[in-house]
Jmol script that loads the backbone (N, CA, C; Angstrom):
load data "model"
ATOM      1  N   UNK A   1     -27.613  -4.087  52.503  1.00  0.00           N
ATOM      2  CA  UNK A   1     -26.322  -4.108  51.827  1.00  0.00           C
ATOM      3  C   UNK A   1     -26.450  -3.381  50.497  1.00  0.00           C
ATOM      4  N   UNK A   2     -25.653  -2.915  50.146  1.00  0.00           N
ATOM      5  CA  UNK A   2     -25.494  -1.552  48.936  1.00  0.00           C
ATOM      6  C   UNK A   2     -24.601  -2.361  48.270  1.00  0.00           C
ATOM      7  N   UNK A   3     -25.267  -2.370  46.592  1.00  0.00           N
ATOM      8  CA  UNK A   3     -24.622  -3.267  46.016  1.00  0.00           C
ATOM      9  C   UNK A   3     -24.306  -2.343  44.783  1.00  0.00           C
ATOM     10  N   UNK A   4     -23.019  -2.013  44.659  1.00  0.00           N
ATOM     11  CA  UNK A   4     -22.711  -0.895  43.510  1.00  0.00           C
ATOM     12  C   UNK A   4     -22.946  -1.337  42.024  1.00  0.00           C
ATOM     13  N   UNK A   5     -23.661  -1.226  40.721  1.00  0.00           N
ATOM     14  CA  UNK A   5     -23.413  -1.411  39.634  1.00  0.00           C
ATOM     15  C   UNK A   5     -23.241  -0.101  39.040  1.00  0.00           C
ATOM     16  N   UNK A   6     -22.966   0.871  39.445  1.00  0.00           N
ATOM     17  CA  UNK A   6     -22.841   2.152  38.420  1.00  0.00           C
ATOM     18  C   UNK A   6     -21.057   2.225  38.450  1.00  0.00           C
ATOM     19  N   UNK A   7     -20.829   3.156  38.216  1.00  0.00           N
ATOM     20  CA  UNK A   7     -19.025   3.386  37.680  1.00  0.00           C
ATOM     21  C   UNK A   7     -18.963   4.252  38.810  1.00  0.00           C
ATOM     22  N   UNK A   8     -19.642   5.067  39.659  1.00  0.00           N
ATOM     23  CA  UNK A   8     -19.357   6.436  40.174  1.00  0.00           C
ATOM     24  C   UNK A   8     -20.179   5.857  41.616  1.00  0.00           C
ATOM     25  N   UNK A   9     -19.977   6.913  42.600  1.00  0.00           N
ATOM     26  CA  UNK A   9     -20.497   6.855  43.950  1.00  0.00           C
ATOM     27  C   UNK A   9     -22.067   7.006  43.581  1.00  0.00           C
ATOM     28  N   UNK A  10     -22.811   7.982  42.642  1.00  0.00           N
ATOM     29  CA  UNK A  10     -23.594   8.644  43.015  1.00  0.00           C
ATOM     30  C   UNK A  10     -24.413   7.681  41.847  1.00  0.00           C
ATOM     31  N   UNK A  11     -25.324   6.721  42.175  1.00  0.00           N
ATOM     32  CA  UNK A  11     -25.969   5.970  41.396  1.00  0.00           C
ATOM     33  C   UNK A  11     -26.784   6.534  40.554  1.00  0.00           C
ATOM     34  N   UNK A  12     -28.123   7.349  41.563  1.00  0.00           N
ATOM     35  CA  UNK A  12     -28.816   7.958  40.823  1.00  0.00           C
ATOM     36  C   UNK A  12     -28.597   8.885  39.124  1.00  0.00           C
ATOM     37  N   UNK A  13     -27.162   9.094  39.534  1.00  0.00           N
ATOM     38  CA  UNK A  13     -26.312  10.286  38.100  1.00  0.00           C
ATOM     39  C   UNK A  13     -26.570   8.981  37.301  1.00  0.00           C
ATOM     40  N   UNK A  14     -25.515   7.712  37.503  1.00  0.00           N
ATOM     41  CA  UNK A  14     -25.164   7.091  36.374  1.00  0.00           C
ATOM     42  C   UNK A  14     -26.731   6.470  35.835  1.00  0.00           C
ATOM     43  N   UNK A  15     -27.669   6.436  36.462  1.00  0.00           N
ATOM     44  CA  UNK A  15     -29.070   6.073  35.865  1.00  0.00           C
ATOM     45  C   UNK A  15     -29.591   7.261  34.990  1.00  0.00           C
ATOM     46  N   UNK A  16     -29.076   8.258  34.874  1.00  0.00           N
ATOM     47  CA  UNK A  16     -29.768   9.238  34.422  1.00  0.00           C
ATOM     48  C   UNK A  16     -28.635   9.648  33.252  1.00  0.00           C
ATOM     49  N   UNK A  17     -27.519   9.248  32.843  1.00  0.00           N
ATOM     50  CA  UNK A  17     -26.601   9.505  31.306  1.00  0.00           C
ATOM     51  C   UNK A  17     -27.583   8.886  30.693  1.00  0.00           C
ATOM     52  N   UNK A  18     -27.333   9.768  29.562  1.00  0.00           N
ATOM     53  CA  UNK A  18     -27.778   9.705  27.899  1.00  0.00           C
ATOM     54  C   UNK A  18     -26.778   8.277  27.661  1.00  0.00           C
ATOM     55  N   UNK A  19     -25.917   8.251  27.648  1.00  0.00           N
ATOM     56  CA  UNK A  19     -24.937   7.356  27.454  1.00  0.00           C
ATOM     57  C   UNK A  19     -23.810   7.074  28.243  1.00  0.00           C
ATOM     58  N   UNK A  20     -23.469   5.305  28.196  1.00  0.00           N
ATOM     59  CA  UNK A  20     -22.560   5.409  29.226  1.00  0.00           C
ATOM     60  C   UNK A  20     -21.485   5.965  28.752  1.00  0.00           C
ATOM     61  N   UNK A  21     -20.493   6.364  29.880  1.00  0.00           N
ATOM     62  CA  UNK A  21     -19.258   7.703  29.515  1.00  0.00           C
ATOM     63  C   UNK A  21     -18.083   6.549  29.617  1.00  0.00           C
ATOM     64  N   UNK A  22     -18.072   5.312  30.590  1.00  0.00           N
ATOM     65  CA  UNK A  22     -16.775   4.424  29.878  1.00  0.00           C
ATOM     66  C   UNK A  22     -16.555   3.689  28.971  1.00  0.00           C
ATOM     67  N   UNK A  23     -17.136   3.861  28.211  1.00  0.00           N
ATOM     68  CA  UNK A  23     -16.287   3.093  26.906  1.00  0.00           C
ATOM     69  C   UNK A  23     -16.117   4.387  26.263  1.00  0.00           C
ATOM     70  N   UNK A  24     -17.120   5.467  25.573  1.00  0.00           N
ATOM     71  CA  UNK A  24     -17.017   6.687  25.408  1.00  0.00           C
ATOM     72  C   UNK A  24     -15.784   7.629  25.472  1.00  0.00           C
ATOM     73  N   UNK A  25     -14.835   7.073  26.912  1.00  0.00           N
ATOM     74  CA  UNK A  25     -13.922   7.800  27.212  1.00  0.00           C
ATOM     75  C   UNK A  25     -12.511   6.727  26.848  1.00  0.00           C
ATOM     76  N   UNK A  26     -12.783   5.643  26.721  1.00  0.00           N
ATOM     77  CA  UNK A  26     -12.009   4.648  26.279  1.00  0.00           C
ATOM     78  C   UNK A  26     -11.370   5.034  25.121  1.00  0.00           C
ATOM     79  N   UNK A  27     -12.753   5.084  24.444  1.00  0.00           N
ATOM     80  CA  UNK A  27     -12.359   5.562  23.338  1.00  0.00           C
ATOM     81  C   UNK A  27     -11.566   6.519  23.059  1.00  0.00           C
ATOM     82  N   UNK A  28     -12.504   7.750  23.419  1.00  0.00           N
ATOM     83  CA  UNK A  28     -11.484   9.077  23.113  1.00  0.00           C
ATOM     84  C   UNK A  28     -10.069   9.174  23.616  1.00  0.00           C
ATOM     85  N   UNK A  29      -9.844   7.892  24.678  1.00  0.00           N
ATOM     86  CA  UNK A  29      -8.139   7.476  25.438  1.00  0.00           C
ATOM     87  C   UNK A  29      -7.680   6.949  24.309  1.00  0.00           C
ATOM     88  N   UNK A  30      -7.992   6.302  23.471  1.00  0.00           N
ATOM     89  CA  UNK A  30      -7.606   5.008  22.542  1.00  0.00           C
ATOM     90  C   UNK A  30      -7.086   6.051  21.123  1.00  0.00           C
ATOM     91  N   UNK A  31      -7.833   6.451  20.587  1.00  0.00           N
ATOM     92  CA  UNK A  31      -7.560   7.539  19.777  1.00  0.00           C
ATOM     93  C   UNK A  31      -6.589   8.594  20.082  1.00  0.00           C
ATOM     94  N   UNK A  32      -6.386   9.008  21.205  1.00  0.00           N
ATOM     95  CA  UNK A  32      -5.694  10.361  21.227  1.00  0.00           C
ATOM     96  C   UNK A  32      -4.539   9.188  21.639  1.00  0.00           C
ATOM     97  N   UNK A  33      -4.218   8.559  22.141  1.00  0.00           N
ATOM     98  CA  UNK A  33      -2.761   7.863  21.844  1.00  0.00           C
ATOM     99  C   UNK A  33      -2.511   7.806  20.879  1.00  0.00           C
ATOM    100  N   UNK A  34      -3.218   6.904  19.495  1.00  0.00           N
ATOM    101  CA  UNK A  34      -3.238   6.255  17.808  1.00  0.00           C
ATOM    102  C   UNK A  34      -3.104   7.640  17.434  1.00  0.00           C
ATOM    103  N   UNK A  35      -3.468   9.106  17.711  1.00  0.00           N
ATOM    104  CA  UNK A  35      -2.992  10.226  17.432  1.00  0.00           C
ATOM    105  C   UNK A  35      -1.451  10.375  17.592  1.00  0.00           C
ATOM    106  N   UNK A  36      -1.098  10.170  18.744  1.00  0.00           N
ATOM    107  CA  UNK A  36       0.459  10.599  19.209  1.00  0.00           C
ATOM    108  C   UNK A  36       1.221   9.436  18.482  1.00  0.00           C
ATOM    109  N   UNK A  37       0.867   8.490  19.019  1.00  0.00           N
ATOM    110  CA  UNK A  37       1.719   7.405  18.108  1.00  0.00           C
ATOM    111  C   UNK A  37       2.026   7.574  16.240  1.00  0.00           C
ATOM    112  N   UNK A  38       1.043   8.175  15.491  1.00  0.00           N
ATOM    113  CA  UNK A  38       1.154   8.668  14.389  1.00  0.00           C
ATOM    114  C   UNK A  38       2.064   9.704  14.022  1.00  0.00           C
ATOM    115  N   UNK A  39       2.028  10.917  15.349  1.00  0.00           N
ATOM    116  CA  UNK A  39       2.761  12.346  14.680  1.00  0.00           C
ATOM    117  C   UNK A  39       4.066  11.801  15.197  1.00  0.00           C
ATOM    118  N   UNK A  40       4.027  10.619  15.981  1.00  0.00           N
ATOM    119  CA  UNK A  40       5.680  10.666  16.704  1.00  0.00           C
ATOM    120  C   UNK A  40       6.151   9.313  15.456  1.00  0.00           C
ATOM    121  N   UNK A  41       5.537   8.897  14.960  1.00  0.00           N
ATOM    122  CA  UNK A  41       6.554   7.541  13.483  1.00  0.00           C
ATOM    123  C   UNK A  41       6.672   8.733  12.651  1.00  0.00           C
ATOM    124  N   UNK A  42       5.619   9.922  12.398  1.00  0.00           N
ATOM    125  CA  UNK A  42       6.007  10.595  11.328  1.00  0.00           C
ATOM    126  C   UNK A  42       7.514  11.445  11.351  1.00  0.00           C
ATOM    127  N   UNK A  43       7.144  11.662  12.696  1.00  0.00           N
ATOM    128  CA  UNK A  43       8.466  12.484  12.940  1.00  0.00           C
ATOM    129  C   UNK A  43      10.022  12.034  12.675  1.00  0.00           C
ATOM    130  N   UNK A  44       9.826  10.768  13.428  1.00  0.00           N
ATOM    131  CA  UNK A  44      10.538   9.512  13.464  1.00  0.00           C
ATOM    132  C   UNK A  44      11.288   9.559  12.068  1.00  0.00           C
ATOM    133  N   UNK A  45      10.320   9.319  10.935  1.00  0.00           N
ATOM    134  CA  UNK A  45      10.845   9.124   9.550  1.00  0.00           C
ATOM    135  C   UNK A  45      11.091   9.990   8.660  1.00  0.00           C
ATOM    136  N   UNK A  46      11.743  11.437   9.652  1.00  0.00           N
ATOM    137  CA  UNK A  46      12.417  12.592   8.687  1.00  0.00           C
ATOM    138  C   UNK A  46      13.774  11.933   8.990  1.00  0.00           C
ATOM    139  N   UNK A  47      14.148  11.240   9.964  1.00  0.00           N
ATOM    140  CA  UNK A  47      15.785  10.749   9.895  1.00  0.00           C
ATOM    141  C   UNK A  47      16.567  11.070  11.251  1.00  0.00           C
ATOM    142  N   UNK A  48      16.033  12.093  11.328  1.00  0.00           N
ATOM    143  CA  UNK A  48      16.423  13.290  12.595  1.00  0.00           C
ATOM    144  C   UNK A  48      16.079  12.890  14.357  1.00  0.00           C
ATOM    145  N   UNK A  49      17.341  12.846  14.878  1.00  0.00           N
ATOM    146  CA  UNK A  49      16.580  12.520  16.572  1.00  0.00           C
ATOM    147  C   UNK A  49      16.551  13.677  17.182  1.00  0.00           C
ATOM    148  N   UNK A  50      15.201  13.945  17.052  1.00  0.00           N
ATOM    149  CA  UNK A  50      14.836  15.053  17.923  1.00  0.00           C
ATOM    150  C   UNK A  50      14.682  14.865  19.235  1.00  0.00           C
ATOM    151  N   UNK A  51      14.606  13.712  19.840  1.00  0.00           N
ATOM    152  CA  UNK A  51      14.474  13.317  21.153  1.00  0.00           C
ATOM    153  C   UNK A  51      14.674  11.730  21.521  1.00  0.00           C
ATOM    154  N   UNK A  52      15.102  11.240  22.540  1.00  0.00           N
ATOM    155  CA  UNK A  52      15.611   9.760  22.817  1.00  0.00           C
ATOM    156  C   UNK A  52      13.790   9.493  23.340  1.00  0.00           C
ATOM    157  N   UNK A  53      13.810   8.179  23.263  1.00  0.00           N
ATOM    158  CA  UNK A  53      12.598   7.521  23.186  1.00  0.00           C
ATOM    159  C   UNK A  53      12.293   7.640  25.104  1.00  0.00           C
ATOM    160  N   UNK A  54      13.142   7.343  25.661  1.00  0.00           N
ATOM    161  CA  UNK A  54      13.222   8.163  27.206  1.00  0.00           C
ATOM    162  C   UNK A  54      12.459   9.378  27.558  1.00  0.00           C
ATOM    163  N   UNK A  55      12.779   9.424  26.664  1.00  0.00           N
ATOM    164  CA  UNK A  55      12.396  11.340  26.733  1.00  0.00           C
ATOM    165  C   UNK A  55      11.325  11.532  26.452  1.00  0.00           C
ATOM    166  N   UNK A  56      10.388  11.344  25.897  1.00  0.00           N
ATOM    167  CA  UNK A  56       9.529  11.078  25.327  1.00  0.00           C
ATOM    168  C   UNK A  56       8.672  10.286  26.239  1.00  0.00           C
ATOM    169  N   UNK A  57       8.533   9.020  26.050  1.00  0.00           N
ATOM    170  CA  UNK A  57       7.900   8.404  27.612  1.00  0.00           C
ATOM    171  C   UNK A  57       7.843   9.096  28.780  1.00  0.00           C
ATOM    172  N   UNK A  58       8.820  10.044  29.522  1.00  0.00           N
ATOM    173  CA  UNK A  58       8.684  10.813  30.364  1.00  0.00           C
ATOM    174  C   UNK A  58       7.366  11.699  30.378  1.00  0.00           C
ATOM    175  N   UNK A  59       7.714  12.561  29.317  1.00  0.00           N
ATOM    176  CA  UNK A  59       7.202  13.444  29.426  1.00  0.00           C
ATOM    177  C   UNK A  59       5.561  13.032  29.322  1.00  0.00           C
ATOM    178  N   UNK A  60       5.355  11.991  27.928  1.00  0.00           N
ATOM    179  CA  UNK A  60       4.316  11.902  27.871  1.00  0.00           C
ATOM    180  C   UNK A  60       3.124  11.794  28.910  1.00  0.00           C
ATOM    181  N   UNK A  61       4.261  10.537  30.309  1.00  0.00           N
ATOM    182  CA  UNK A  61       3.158   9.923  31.647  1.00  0.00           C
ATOM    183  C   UNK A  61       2.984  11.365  31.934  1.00  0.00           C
ATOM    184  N   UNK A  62       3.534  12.597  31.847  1.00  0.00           N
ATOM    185  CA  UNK A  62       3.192  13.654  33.085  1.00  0.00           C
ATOM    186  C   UNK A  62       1.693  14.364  32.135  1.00  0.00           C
TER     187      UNK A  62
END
end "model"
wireframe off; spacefill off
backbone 0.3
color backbone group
């Protein structure tokens, strides 16, 4: 019985990172949102609707 503890199919790879890559990538997910979320309040607080909050959510999932 094959008992998976790596993240990926290919075990041997995940034994052989320098470092593990999920939290790593968590991260860099976690940040580049706290990025967007920043330029979009800044934007937010010139006054101006440049776009409905709809709109925005859309586009962002794609």
């Amino acid at each position: 019985m094959l008992v998976r503890t790596g993240s990926s199919r290919d075990l041997e790879l995940d034994r052989t990172a320098a470092i593990r890559w999920v939290p790593r990538r968590t991260v860099h997910v976690l940040l580049a949102a706290a990025t967007v979320a920043a330029v979009l309040s800044a934007v937010q607080t010139t006054g101006e609707d440049l776009a409905t909050t709809a709109f925005v959510v859309r586009d962002s999932g794609g």
